[in-house]
N, C-alpha and C positions, 0 to 999 in steps of 0.2 A: 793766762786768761783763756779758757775756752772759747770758740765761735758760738754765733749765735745757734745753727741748728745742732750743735752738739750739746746746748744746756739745755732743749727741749728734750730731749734721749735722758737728758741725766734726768728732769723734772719727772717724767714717766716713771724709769726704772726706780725714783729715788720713793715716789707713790708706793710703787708696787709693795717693796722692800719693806716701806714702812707697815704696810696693811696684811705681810708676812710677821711679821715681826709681834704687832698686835695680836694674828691669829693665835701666834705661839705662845707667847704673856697671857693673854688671856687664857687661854684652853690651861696653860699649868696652875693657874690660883682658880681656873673654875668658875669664871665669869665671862656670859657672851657680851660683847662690846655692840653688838647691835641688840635693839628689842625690837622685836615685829610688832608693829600696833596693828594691824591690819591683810588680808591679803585681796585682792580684784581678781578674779579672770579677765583679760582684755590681751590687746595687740602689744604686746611690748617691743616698745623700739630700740632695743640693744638688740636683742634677736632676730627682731619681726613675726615673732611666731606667738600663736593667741597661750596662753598661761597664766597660770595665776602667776601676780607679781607681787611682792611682799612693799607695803609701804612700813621702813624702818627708822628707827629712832638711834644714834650712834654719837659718841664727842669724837667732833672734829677739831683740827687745829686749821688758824688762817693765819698770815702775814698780813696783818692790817697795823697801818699809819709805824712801820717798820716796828713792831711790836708781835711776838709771837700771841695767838688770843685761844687759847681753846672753849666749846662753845656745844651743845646737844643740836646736833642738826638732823633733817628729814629728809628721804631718799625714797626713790624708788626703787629695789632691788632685783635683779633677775637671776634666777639660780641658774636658767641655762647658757646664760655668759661667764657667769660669779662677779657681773659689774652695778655700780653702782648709778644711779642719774638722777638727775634734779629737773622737775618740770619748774613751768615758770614761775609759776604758784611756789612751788618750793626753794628758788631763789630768793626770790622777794623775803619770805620766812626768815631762813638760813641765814641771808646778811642782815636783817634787823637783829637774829639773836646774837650773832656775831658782835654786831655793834655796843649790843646791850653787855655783852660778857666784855666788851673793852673799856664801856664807860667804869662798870664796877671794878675793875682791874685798875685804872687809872685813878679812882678814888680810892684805892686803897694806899697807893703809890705817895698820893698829898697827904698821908695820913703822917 
């Protein structure tokens, strides 16, 4: 069993790896895994610096009620970090659709 702050290191690099990994699957069958609905000029706070920030549309996956759940969530994206963020507004979203993609997962389950 690992310690506790070496499972935060793993959870990080285990992120990364995965969003590498998507890059790569994706770009070989030729589908981008994010869609850009949008882009704003403003202050982005991954950077700090004023730029357009793309608000994007990507499946995520979550560990909800010990059940893996993947799910279309919304992000704000910053090309001059290459990180992803969720304002609050986009939390709230994210886990209702999350929730919605578990109930229909769970009703297939009783089927």
């Amino acid at each position: 069993m690992l310690p506790e702050h070496l499972k935060f290191d793993y959870d990080i690099i285990y992120i990364r790896i995965k969003k590498v990994v998507f890059d790569l699957v994706f770009s070989i069958i030729g589908v981008d895994y994010m869609k850009k609905l949008k882009s704003e000029k403003k202050l982005c706070l991954i950077c700090m610096e004023e730029h357009e920030v793309d608000i994007v549309e990507m499946i995520d996956t979550e560990i909800f009620k010990g059940e893996e759940v993947t799910f279309k969530a919304i992000y704000e994206y910053c090309n001059v970090g290459d990180e992803l963020l969720e304002t609050e507004e986009m939390i709230r979203a994210n886990s209702l659709a999350m929730k919605d993609a578990y109930k229909i997962m769970d009703g297939y389950k009783k089927l």
